[in-house]
Backbone as numpy.savetxt, mean C-alpha at the origin, in Angstrom:
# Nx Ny Nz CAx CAy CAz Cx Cy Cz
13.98 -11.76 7.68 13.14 -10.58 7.68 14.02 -9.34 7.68
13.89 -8.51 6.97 14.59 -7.02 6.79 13.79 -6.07 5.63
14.00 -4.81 6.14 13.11 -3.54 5.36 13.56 -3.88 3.90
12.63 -3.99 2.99 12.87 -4.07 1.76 13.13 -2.40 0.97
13.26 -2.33 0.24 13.93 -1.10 -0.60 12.22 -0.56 -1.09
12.05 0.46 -1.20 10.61 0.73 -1.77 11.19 1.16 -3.18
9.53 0.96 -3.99 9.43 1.37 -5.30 8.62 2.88 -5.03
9.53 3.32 -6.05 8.78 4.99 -5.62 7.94 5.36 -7.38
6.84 6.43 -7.24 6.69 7.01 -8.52 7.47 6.89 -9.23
7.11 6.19 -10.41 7.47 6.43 -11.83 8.19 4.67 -12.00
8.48 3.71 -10.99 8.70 2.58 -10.98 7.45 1.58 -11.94
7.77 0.58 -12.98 7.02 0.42 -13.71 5.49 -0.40 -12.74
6.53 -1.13 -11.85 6.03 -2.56 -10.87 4.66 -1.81 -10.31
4.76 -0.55 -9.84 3.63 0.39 -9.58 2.18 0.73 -10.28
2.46 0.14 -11.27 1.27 0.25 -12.43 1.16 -0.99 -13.00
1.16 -1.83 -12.50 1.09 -3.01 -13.06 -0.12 -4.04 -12.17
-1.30 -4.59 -12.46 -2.09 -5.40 -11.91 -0.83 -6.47 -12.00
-1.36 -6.83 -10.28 -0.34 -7.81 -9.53 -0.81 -9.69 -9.88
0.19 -10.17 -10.24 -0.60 -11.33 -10.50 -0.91 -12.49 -9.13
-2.04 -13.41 -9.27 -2.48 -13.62 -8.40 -1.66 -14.51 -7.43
-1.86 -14.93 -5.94 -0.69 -15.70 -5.53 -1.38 -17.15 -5.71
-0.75 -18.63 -6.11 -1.57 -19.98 -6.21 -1.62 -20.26 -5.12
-0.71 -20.51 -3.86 -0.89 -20.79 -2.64 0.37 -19.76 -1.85
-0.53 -20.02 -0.78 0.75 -19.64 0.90 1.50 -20.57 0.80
2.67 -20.01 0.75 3.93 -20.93 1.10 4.95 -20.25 1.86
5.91 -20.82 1.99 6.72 -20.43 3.29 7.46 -18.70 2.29
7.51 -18.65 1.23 8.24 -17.69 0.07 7.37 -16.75 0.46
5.96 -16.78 0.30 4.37 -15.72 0.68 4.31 -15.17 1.71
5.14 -16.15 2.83 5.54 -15.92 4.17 5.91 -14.72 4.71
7.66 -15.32 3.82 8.88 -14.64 4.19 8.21 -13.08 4.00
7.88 -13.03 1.99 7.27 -12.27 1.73 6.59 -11.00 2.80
5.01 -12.14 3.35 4.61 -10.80 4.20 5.37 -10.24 5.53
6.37 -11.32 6.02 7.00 -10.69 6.94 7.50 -9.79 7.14
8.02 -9.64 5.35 9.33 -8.30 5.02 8.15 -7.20 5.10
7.40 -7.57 4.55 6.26 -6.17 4.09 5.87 -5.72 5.94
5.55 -6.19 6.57 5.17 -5.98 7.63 6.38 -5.06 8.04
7.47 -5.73 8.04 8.48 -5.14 9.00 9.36 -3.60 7.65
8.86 -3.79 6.88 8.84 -2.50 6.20 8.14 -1.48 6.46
7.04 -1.58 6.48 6.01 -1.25 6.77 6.29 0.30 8.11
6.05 -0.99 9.28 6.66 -0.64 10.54 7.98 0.42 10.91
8.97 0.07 9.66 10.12 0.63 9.36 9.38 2.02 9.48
8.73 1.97 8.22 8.90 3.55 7.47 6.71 4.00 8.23
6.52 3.55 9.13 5.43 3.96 10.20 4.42 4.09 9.22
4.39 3.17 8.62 2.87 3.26 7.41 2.11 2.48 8.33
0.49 2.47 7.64 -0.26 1.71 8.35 -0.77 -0.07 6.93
0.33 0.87 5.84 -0.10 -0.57 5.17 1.19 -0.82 4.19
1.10 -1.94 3.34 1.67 -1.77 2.48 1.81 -2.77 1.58
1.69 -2.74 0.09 1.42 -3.57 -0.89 2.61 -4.49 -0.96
2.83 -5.81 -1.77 3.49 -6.11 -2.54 4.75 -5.52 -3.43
4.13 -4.59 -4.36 4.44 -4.32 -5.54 5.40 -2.97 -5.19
5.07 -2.48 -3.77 5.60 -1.24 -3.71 7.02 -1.51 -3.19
7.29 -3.47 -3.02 8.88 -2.99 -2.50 9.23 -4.20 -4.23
8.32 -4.49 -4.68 8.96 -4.50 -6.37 8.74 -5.75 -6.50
7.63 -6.63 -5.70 7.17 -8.16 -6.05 5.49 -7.88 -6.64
5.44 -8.59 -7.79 4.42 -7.88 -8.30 3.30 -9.16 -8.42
2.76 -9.22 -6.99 1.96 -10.64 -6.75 0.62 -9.76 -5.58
-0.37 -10.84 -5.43 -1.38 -9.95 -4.67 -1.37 -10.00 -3.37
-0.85 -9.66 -3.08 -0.25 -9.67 -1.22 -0.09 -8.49 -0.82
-0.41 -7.60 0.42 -0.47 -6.84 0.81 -0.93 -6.92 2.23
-0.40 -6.01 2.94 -0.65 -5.70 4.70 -1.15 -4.61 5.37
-1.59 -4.76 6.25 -2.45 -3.65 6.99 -2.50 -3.75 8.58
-2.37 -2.30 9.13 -2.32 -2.44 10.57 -2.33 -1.38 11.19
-3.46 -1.01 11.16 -3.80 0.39 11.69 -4.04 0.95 12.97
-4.23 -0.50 13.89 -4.17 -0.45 15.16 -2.96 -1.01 15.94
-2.10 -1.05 16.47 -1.01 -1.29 17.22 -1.53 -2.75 17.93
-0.93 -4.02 16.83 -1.19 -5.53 17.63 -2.62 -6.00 16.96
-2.95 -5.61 15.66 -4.26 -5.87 15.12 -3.71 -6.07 13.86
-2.33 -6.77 13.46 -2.11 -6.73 11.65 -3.07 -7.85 10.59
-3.16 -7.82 9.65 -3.87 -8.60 8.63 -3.03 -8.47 7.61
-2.90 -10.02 6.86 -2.30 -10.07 5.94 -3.35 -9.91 4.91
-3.27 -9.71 3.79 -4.11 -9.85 2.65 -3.33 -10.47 1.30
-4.07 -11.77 1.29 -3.18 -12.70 -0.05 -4.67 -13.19 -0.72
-4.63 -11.93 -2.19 -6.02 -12.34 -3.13 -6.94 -11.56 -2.44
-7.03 -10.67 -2.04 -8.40 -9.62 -1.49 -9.09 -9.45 -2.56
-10.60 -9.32 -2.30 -11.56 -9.08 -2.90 -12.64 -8.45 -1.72
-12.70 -6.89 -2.87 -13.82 -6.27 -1.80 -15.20 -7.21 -2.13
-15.92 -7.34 -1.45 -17.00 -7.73 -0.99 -18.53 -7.28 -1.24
-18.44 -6.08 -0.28 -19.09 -4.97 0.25 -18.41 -3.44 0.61
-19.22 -2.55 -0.04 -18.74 -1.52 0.01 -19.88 -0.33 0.35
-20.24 0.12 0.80 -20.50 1.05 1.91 -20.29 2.55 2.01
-21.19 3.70 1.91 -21.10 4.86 2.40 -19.44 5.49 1.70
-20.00 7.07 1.36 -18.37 7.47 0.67 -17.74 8.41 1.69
-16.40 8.67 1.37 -16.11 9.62 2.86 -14.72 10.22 2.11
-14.58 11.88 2.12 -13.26 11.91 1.70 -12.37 12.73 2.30
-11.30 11.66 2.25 -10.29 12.05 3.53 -8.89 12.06 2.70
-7.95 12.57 3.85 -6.44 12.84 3.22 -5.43 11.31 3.09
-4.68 11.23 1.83 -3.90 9.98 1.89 -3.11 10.85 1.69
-2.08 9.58 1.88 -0.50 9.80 1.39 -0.01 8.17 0.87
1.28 8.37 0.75 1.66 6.95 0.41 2.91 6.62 0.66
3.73 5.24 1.04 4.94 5.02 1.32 5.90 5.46 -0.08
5.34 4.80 -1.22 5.89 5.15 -2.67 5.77 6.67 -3.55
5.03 7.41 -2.44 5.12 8.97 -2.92 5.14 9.57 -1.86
6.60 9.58 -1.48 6.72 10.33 0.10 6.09 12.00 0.02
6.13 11.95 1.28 5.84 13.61 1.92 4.33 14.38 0.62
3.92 13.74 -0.13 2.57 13.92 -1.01 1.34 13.47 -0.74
0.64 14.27 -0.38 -0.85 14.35 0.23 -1.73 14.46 -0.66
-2.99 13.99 -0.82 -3.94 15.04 -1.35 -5.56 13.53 -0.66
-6.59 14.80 -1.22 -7.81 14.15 -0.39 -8.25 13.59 -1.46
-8.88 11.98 -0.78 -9.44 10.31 -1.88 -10.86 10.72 -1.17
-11.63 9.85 -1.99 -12.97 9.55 -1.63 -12.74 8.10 -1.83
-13.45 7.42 -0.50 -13.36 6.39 -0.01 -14.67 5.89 0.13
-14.78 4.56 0.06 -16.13 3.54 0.49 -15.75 3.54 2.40
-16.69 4.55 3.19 -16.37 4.33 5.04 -16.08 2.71 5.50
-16.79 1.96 4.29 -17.17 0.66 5.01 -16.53 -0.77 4.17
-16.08 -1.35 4.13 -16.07 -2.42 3.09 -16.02 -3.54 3.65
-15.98 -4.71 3.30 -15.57 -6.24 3.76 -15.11 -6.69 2.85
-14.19 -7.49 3.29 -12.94 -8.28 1.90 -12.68 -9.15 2.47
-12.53 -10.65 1.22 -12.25 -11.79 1.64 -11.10 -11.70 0.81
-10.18 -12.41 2.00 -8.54 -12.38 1.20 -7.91 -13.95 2.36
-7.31 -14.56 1.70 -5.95 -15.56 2.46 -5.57 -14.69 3.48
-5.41 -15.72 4.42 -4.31 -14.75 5.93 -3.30 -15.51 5.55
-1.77 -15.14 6.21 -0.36 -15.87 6.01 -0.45 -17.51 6.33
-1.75 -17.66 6.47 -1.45 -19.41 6.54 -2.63 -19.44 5.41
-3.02 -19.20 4.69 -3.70 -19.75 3.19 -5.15 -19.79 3.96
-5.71 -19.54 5.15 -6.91 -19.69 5.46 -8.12 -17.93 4.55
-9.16 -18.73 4.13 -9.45 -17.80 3.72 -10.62 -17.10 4.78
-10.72 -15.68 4.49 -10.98 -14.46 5.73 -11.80 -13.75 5.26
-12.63 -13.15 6.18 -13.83 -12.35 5.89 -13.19 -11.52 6.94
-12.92 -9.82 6.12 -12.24 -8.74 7.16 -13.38 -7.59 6.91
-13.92 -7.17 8.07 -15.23 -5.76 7.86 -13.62 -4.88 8.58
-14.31 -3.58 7.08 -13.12 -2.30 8.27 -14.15 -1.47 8.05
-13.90 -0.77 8.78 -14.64 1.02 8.75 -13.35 1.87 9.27
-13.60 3.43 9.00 -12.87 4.40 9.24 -11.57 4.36 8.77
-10.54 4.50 9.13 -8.96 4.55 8.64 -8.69 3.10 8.05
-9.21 2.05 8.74 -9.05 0.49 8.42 -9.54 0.10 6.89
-10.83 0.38 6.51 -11.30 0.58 5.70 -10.67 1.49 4.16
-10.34 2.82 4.60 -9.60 3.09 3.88 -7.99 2.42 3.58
-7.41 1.88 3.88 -6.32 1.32 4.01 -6.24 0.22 3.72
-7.17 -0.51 4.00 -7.83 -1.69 2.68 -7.76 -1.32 1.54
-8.56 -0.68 0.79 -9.01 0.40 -0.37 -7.70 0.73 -0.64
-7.01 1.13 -0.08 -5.55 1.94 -0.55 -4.60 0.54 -1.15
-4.74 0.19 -0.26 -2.99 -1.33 -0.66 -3.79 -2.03 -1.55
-5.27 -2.77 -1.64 -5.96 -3.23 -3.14 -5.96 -2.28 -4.01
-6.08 -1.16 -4.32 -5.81 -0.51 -5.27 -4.15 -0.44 -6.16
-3.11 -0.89 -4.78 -1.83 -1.01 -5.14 -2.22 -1.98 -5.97
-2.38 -3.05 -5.57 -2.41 -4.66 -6.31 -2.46 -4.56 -8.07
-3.78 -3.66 -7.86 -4.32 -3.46 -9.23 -3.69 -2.37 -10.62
-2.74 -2.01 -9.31 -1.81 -0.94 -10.38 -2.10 -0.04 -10.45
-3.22 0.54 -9.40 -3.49 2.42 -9.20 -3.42 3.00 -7.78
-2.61 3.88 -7.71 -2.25 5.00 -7.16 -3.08 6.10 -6.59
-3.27 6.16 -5.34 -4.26 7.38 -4.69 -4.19 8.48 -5.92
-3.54 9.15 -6.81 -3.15 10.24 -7.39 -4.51 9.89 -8.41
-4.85 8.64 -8.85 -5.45 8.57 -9.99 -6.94 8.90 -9.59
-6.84 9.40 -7.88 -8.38 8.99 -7.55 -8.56 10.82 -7.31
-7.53 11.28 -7.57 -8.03 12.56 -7.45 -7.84 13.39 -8.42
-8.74 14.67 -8.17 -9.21 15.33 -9.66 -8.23 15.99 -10.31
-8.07 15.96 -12.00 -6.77 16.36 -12.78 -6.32 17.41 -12.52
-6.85 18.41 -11.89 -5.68 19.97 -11.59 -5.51 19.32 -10.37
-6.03 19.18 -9.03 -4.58 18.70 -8.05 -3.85 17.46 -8.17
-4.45 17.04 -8.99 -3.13 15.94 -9.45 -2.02 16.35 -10.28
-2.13 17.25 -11.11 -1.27 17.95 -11.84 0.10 18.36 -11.13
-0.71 19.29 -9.53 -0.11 19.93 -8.62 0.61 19.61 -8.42
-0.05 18.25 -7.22 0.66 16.81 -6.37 1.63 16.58 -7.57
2.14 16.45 -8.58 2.87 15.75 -9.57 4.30 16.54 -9.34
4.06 17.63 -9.83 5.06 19.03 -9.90 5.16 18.85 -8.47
4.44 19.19 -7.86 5.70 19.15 -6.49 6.52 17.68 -6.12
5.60 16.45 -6.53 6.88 15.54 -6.32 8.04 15.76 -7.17
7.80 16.12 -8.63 8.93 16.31 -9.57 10.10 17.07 -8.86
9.62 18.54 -7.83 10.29 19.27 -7.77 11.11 18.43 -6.02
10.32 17.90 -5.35 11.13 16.87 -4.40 12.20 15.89 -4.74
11.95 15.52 -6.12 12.79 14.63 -6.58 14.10 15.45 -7.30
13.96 16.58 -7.49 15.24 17.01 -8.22 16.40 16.73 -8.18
17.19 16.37 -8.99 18.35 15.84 -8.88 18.87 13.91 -8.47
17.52 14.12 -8.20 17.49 12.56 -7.84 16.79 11.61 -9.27
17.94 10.50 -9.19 17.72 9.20 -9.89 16.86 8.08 -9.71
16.26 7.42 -10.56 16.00 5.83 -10.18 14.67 5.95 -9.08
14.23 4.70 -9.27 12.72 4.64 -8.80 12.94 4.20 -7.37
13.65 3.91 -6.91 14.29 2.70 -5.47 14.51 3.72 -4.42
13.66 3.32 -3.26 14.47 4.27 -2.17 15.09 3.11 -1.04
16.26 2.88 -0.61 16.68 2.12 0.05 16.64 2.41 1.26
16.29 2.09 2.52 15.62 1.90 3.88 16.90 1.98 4.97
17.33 3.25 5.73 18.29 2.97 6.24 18.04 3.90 7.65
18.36 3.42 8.56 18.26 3.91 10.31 18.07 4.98 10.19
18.92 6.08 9.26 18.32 7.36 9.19 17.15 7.96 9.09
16.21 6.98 8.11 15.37 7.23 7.55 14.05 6.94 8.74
14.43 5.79 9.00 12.99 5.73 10.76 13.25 6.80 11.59
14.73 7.16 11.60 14.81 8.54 13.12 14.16 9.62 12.49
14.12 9.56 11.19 13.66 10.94 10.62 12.04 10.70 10.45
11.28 9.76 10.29 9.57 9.53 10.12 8.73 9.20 11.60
């Protein structure tokens, strides 16, 4: 187990529907372990697959401190009441802008032992579901919001990124003292 490297904007793996996983195996495992403890690293409350550059349907969530869920093959369910609130994302640091969200959903997805799960979220949980399945599928909070502040949100990451290369941000002690 160790922080995996994230895929940032403009990484292809990011836009790509994730293909599906056939079973839990000890690899799906390892897998969500890293994601978890990435996760944790960089104080997200979720985090896809694809965003540290494995492009399979697995993703994690843990919005309450000692309440994590794996998600291997989620499928929303039920979806519920709209609500729109502020995201951000591990793969587009320090970039905000406000999603409209389903308050409510239920999703059946594999937990890390292949058992399959019926998860109800509401409030932040809910959204954060919604957020890391949307990773899976290859879209980005940015796509859910309207074309002039997305424009915005764009230009200012461009202008965060200046001078900087390559889609990869690599995960280092500095980086938790500083989030």
């Amino acid at each position: 187990m160790s922080p995996r490297a994230l895929h940032l904007l403009g990484s292809p793996v990011l836009r790509q529907r994730s293909a599906e996983v056939e079973r839990v195996d000890d690899e799906v495992r390892a897998l969500i372990a890293d994601l978890f403890e990435t996760m944790r690293f960089c104080k997200g409350v979720g985090l896809a697959a694809n965003q540290v550059g494995v492009a399979r349907r697995v993703a994690v969530v843990e919005t309450e401190p000692g309440q994590p869920f794996a998600l291997v093959n989620p499928v929303v369910v039920e979806a519920q009441g709209f609500e729109k609130a502020e995201e951000g994302c591990l793969s587009i640091p320090d970039i905000y802008g406000d999603v409209e969200r389903a308050t409510r959903v239920v999703v059946e997805a594999a937990d890390e032992n292949g058992v399959r799960r019926r998860i109800e979220g509401t409030g932040l949980l809910a959204r954060a579901i919604q957020h890391e399945i949307d990773h899976i599928d290859g879209i980005l909070f940015l796509d859910r919001i309207g074309p002039f502040k997305r424009k915005f949100l764009l230009r200012q990451w461009e202008k965060s990124r200046k001078g900087q290369t390559g889609y990869l941000k690599e995960l280092v002690a500095e980086d938790a003292a500083r989030t």
